[in-house]
C-alpha positions in Angstrom: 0.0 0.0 0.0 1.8 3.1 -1.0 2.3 5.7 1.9 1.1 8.8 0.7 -1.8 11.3 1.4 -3.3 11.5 -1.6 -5.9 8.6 -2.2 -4.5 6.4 -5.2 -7.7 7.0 -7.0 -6.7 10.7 -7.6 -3.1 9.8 -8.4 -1.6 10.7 -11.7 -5.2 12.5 -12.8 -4.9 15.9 -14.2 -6.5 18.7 -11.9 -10.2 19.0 -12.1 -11.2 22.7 -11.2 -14.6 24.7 -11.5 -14.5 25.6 -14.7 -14.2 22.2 -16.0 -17.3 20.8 -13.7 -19.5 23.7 -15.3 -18.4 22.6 -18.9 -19.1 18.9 -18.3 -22.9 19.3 -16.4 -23.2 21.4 -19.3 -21.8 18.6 -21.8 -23.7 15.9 -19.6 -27.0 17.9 -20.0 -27.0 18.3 -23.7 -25.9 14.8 -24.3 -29.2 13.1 -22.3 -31.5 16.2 -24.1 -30.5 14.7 -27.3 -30.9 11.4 -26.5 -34.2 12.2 -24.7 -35.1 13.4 -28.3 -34.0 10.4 -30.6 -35.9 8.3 -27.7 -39.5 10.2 -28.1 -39.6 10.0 -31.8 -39.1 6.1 -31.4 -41.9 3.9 -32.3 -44.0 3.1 -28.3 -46.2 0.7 -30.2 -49.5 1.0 -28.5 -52.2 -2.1 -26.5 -50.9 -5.2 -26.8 -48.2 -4.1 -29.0 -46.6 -1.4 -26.6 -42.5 -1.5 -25.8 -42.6 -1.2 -22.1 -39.2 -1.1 -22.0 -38.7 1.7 -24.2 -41.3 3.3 -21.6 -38.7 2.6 -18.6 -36.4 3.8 -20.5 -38.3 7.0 -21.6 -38.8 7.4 -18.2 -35.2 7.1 -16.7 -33.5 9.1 -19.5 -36.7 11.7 -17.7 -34.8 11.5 -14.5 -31.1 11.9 -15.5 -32.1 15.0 -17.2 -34.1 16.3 -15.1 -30.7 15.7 -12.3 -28.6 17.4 -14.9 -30.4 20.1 -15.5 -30.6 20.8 -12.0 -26.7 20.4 -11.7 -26.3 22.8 -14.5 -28.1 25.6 -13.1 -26.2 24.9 -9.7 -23.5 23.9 -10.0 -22.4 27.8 -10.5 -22.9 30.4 -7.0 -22.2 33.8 -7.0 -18.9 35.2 -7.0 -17.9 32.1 -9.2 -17.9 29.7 -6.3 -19.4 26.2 -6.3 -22.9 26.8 -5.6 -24.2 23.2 -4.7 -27.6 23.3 -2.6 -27.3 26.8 -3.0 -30.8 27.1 -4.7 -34.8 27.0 -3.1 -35.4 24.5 -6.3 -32.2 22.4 -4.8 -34.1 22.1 -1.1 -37.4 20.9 -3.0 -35.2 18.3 -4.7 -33.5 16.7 -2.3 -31.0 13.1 -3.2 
């Protein structure tokens, strides 16, 4: 086990700062939007025939955005400072 502070996860990784998590909830949000849209012009089927799978997955891509658009708009305080739980919609939305 090496004997060092820094947890080996983290070792060797370039530094991650502030501007980089605002970039990628940004990036992470517009990649589930789009996918969100290729998934709601897919064919549900309908009765007997319905995709109920497609319909879970509808509904989890739902979720995941919804969580990333909430990181986006958050993820950013005043002064330029991390703002997480910083927002009234965060407190109503709790994990």
């Amino acid at each position: 086990m090496p004997n060092s502070t820094v947890p080996a996860a983290a070792e060797g990784l370039p530094a991650y700062g502030r501007d980089q998590v605002i970039h990628d909830a940004d990036r992470l949000h517009h990649l589930l939007s789009t996918i969100d849209d290729l998934v709601m012009e897919m064919d549900y089927g309908h009765g007997e025939t319905r995709n109920h799978d497609l319909d879970r997955v509808s509904a989890l891509i739902r979720i995941a955005l919804g969580l990333s658009e909430r990181l986006s708009a958050n993820v950013e305080g005043p002064q330029g400072e991390l703002g997480f739980g910083k927002s009234a919609h965060s407190e109503a939305m709790p994990c």
